[in-house]
C-alpha positions in Angstrom: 35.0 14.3 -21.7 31.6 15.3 -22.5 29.5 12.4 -21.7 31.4 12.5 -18.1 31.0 15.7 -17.7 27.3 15.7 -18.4 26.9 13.0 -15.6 28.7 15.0 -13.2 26.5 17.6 -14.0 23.0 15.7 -13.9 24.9 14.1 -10.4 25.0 17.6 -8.8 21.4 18.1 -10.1 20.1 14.9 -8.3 20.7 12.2 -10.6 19.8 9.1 -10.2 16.6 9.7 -8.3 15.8 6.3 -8.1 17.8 2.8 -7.2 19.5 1.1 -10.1 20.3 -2.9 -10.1 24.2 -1.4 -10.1 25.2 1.3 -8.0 28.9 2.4 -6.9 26.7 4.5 -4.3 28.7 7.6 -2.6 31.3 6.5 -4.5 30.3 7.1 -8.2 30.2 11.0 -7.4 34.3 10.2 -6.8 34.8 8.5 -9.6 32.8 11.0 -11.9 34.9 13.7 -10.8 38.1 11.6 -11.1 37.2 10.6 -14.8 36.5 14.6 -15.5 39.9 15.2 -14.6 41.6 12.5 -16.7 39.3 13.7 -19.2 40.7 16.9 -19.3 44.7 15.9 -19.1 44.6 14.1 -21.5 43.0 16.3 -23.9 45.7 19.0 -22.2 48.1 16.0 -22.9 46.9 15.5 -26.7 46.8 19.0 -27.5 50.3 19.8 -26.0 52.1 21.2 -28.8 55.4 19.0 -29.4 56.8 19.7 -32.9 58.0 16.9 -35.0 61.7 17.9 -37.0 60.8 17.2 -40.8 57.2 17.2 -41.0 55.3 19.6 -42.8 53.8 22.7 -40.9 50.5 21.6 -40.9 51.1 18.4 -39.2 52.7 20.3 -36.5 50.4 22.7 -35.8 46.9 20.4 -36.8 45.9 21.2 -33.1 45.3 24.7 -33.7 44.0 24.0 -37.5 41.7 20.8 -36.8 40.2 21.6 -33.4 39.0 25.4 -34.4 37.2 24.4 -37.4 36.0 22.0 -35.8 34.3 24.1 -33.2 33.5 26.2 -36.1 32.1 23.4 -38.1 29.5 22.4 -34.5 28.4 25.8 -34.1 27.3 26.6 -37.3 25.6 22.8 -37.3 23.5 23.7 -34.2 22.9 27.6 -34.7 21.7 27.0 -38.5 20.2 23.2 -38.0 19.3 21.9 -34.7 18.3 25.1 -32.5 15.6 25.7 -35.3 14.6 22.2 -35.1 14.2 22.2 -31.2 12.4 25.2 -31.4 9.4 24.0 -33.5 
């Protein structure tokens, strides 16, 4: 999702400025967008909360555990790592 997204994005800011030895032409701005959208159903689909009878808590809710943290976990990499580093 992020690496399509990030195309789409350098698309609307003129991207690719010069010919390439493939091109879908007109048409890769289409299928950008189309990919962006799968992109997000399916992490809509992934994340859809379905609990399984039997299983232990944790596995039924590891959407709202796993994905949090990991936010949580990214943040903290690039506030207390990499924005330091990029700003030297």
């Amino acid at each position: 999702g992020i690496c399509t997204a990030a195309t789409l994005v350098a698309r609307f800011r003129g991207w690719p400025r010069e010919r390439a030895a493939f091109s879908l032409g007109g048409a890769g701005l289409i299928v950008n967008v189309l990919a962006v959208i799968y992109g997000v159903a399916m992490i809509i689909n992934l994340s859809w909360y379905r609990p399984t009878p039997g299983a232990a808590w944790y596995l039924n809710y590891a959407t709202f555990i796993f994905v949090p943290v990991i936010i949580v976990i990214g943040l903290l990499y690039y506030y207390g790592f990499q924005k330091r580093r990029s700003n030297n």
